[in-house]
N, C-alpha and C positions, 0 to 999 in steps of 0.2 A: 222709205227705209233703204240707206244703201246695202246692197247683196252685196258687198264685199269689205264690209265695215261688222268686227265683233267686238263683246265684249273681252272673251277667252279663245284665245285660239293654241290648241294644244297639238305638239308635235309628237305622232304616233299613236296609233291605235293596236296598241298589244295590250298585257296583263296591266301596264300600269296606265295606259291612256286610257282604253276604257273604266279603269276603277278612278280615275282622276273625272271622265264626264259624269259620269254615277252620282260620285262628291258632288259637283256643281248641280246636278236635275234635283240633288234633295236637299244640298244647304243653301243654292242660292237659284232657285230655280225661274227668277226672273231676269237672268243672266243668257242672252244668246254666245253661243259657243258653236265652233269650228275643230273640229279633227282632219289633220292632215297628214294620209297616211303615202309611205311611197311605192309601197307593193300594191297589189290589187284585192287583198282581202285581210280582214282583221287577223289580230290574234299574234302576232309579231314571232317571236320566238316557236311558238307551240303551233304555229302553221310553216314556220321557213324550215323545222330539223326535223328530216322524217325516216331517221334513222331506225334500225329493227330496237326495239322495247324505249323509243323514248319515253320516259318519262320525270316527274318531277323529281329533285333530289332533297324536299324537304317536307315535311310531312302537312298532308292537305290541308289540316284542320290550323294551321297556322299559314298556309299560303297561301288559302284563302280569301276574298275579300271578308271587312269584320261586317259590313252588312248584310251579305248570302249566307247563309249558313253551305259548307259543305256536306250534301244530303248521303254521301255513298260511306260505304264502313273504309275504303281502301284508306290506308296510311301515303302511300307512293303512288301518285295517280299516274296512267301512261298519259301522251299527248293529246291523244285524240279526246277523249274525258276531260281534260283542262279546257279544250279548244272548244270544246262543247259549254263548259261553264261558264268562259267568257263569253260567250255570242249568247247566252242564255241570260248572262245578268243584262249584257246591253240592249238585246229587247225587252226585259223590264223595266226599264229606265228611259226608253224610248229614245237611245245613242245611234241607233245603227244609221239615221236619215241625218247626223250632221258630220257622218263620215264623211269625207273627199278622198277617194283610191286614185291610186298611180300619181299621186303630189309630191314628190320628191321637194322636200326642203332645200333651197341653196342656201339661203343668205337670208338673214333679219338686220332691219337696221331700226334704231331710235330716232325717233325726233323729240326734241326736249319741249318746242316752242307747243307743239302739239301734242303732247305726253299722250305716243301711240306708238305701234311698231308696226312697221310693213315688212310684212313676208311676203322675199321673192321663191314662187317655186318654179319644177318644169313639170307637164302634165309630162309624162312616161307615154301615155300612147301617141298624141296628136307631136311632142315634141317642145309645145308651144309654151314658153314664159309665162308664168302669169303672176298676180299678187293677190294679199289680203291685204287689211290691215284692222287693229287691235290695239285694247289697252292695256291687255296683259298676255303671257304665252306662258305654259306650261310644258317644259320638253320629257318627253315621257320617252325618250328614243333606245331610254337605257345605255348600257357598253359594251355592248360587243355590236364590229365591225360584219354590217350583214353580206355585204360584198363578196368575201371569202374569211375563210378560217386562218391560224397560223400554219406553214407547212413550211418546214426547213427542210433546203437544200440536201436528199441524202444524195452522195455519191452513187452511179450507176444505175439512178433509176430508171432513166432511158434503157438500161439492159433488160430490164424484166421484164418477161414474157405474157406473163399474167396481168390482172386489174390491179390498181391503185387508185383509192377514195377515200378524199375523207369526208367523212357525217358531214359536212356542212351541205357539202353539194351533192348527196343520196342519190343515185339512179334509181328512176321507177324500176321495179320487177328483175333487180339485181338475184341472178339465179346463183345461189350459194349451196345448195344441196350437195354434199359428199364431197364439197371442196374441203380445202388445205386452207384455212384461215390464218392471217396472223393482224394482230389488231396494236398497234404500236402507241404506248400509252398507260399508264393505269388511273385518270381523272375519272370525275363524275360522268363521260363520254364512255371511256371505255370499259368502268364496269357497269353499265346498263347492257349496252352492246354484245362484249362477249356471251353472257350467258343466255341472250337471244340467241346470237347466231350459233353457240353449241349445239342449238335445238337439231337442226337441221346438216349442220355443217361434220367435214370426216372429224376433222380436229378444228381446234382454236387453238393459240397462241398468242397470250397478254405477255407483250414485250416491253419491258420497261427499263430505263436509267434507274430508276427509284423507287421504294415502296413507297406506296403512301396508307393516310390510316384508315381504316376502313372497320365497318360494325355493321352487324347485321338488323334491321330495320323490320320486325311484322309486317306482312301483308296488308292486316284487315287489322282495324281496333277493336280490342272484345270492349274496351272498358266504353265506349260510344256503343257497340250492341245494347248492351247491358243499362244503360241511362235512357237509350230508345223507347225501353219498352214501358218507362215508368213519366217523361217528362219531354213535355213541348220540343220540336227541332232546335228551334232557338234557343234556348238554355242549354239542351245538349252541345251544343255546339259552341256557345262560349265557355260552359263549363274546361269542355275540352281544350279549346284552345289556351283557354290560362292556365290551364294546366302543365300543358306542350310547352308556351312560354315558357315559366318558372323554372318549366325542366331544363329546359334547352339553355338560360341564361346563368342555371344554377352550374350546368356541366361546363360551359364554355369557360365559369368563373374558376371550379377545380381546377378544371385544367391548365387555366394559367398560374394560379397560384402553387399547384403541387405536379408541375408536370410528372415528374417521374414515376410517383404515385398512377395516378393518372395512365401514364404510358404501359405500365406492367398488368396495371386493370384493362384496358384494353386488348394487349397482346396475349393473355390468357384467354379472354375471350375468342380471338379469332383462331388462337390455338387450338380449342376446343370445338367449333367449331370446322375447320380445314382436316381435323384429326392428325393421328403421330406422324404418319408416312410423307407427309410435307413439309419441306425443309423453311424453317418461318423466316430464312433469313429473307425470302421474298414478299413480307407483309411485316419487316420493321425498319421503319423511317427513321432517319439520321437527324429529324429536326424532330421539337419539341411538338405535342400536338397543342391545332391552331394557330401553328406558325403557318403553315398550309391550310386551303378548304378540306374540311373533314368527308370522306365519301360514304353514304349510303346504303347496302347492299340489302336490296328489296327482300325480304324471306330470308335472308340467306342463300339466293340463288348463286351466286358467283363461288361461295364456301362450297355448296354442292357438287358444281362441276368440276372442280379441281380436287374433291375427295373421291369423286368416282373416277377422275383420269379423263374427262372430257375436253377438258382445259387443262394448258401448261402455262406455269410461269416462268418466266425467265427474265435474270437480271441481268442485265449487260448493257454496252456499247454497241451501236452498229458502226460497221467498218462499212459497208457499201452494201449495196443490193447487185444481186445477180441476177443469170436467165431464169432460176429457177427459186429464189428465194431471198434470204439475207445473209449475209457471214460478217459474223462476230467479232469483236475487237479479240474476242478469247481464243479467237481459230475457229468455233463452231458454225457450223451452219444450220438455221431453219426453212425446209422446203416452202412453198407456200404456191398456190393459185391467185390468192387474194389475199391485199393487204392494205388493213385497213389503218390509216394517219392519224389515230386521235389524240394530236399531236397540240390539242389546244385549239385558242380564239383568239385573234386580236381584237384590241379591244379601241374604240374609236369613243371620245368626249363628243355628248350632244350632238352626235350623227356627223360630226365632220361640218358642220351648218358653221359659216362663214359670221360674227357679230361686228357692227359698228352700232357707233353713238356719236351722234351730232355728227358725221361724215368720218370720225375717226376708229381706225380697227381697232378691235377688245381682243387681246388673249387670254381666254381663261388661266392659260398653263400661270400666267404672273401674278394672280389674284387667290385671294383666297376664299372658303365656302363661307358662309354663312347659317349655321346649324346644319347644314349639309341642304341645304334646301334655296337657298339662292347665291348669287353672287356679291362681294366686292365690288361696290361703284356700278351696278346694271341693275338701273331701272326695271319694275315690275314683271320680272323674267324669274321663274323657278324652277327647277331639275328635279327628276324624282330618280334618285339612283336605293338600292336596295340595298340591305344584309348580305357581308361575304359568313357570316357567323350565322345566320339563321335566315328565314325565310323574307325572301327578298320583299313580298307584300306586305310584311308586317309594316317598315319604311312606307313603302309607294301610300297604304292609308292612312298611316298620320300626319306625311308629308300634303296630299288632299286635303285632310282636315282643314290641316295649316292654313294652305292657299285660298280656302275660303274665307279661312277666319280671318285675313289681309283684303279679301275684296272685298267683305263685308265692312271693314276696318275704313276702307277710304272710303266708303259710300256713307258713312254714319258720320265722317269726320271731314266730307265734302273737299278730301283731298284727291288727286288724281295720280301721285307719283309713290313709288315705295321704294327706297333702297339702302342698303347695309352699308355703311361708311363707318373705316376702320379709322378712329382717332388714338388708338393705342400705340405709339413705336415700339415700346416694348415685348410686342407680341412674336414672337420666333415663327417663322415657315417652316410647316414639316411635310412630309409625303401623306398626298391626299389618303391613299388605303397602308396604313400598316399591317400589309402581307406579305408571304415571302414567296405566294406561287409565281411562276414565271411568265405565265400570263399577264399579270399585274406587273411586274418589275420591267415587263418588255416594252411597256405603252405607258408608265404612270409620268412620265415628263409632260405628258400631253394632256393631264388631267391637273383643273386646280388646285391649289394648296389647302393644307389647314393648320389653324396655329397650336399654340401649346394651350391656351384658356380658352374659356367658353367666352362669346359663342361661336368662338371660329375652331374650336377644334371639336373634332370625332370619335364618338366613345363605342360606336358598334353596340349598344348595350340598350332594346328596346325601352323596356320599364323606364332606362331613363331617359329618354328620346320622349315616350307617351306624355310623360309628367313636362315635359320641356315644350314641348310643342303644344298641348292643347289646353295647358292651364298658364303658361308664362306670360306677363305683360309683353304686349305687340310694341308699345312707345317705350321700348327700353336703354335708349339712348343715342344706340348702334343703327336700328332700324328708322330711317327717316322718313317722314311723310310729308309730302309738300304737294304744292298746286301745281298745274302749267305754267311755264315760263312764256314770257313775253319774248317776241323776235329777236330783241337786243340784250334781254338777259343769256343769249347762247355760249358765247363765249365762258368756258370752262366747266360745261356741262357735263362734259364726261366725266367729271371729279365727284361733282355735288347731286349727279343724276336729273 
């Protein structure tokens, strides 16, 4: 047997790479597989950000993988708790020994004549090149750029005397005790952040260009208490989750249809919530909601600190940074010791990884998805990107599902090739995520297209993703399946896969 010959070789080992080898140990589990990871330990996101309160910002029982059940009552798990449940499913499954750490992905290329793909990587420690090769690859790398965060240029920050950090790159045993916080941001970053660090810190300071929208999230579930104590984990636990779904898909739907509706129900909320003494002009958004990711706020902790005066919010511009703080586009200034950027993530398509076929470059950014789960013209290569609207797993598991049910697909039907070819001209290109946060608008050139019809374009909307993915015909006319080609059949492979 060659050791460096798989059947699956999947890029990354986080939330969605470990639930992608999980899929293959129990739909296809005569399938040898490879994980190639390029840090030195799993867990991808929930081991790289180890900012004060990370945690999830979508409620467990839907983030969850749908074959673990999530056993804790918590709705908003912290980091360390997720990090623990992925290395806990992947010794169930017995994932952790076809790990490969410090494998930094460069470059995959195709060969037609041999319908496989060789991955070049570089080990991280020794430095040294090395490859695999596979008949299929799963990139589970997710989007966001793990290198660094997004961090614009403020004016003057060379002047300030104090720290500047942002969450991506966390210092261990950052001493914040009776300092002067200011946390620059109001995303899913920084209202986790703030009302951590009020705990300990003299003040806080959530500075922001903009409100965004935000609701208050329960801690614990009573309604999973309460089913505990009468029925099996597993039912508890789906019961829940379809629950969460319906909910989540039913609210995402109001609010596109009746924003304004919508927006006054919300804002009354946080109103109540914040109490009279806080002026709301700093928790109402100028865009519709789900035009932006919607924020979480665990308990109500972030509502708390700003009705007791722990936290201040403030809307403004910064005009530059000083020795001792920020001053304002408005003339004001805020003191600070410590100021934290949570100023966003760039966001990086399939880790920045390098594609050809048959010797010639792929750009994603030209192509468009394929149910959001492969490519345009690239042979047996699938993406698991998640929910900007709800829990990113919900995706990452039925996209799994999927890619089994395509390997299983050419093993029954003694093909070796799979690829999505668009015969449509009339199909239009549009932007891969229609969002408006700025995250996404700063990077989506770099991400491929989708069109206006199924099944190239993107609905965000699970339910119907589930019913799309794991009951739709695989030979649907788009999706092709063919043999290895012969040496001389190469030429114009990259078109026909």
């Amino acid at each position: 047997m060659d050791e460096n010959y798989f059947d699956v070789a999947i890029i990354g080992a986080g939330l969605s790479g470990v639930g992608m080898a999980c899929h293959l140990a129990r739909k296809c589990p005569q399938k040898r597989y490879l994980i190639l990871e390029g840090r030195g330990t799993m867990g991808g996101t929930w081991d790289l950000f180890r900012y004060p309160g990370i945690r999830s910002d979508s409620d467990m029982f839907t983030f969850g993988y749908s074959f673990k059940p999530w056993i804790s009552s918590q709705n908003l798990a912290d980091g360390p708790a997720i990090l623990s449940y992925i290395r806990e499913a992947a010794r169930e499954h017995q994932v952790e020994d076809r790990i490969r750490y410090n494998a930094q992905v460069d470059a995959i290329a195709w060969d037609s004549a041999r319908a496989e793909w060789t991955v070049s990587y570089t080990d991280t420690v020794s430095r040294e090149s090395r490859q695999v090769r596979c008949r299929f690859i799963n990139g589970c790398t997710g989007y966001y750029n793990y290198e660094h965060g997004y961090e614009p240029a403020f004016p003057g920050s060379a002047d300030f005397r104090g720290r500047i950090i942002h969450p991506q790159k966390w210092p261990d045993n950052l001493d914040y005790r009776g300092k002067r916080v200011v946390v620059i941001g109001s995303g899913a970053t920084a209202v986790t952040v703030v009302p951590e660090m009020a705990r300990d810190a003299a003040h806080v300071t959530m500075l922001q260009r903009s409100p965004t929208y935000m609701a208050s999230i329960p801690a614990e579930s009573g309604l999973t208490t309460f089913l505990r104590r009468r029925l099996p984990e597993m039912w508890v636990y789906r019961i829940t989750r379809t629950l969460r779904v319906g909910l989540g898909a039913l609210f995402f739907a109001l609010c596109r249809r009746f924003p304004n509706r919508m927006r006054k129900f919300m804002l009354k909320a946080v109103a109540k919530n914040v109490g009279p003494d806080v002026d709301m002009k700093h928790f109402t958004p100028k865009y519709n909601p789900w035009d932006e990711r919607f924020c979480a706020v665990k308990g109500g902790d972030l509502f708390e600190c700003v009705k007791s005066g722990t936290v201040s919010v403030v809307t403004d511009h910064i005009d530059r940074f000083t020795e001792t703080g920020i001053r304002l586009q408005s003339g004001s200034e805020i003191d600070a010791d410590i100021i934290i950027t949570a100023t966003g993530l760039e966001l990086k398509f399939f880790g920045g990884i390098a594609i050809t076929v048959d010797g010639v470059p792929y750009d994603p950014s030209q192509k468009m998805c394929y149910r959001a789960v492969m490519l345009e013209d690239l042979p047996n290569l699938g993406f698991t990107i998640g929910y900007t609207n709800s829990s990113w797993t919900l995706k990452a598991d039925i996209t799994g599902e999927w890619i089994c049910r395509v390997i299983q697909h050419l093993d029954l039907s003694g093909t070796q090739c799979v690829v999505p070819v668009n015969s449509d001209a009339t199909v239009v290109h549009k932007d891969f995520l229609d969002f408006q946060s700025g995250y996404i608008r700063r990077s989506i050139h770099q991400f491929p297209r989708m069109g206006d019809k199924p099944p190239w374009k993107l609905k965000q909307l699970y339910p119907y993703d589930l019913i799309m993915l794991r009951f739709s015909r695989l030979e649907d006319g788009v999706l092709r399946f063919s043999r290895a080609r012969k040496p001389a059949d190469r030429e114009g492979a990259h078109a026909q896969g």
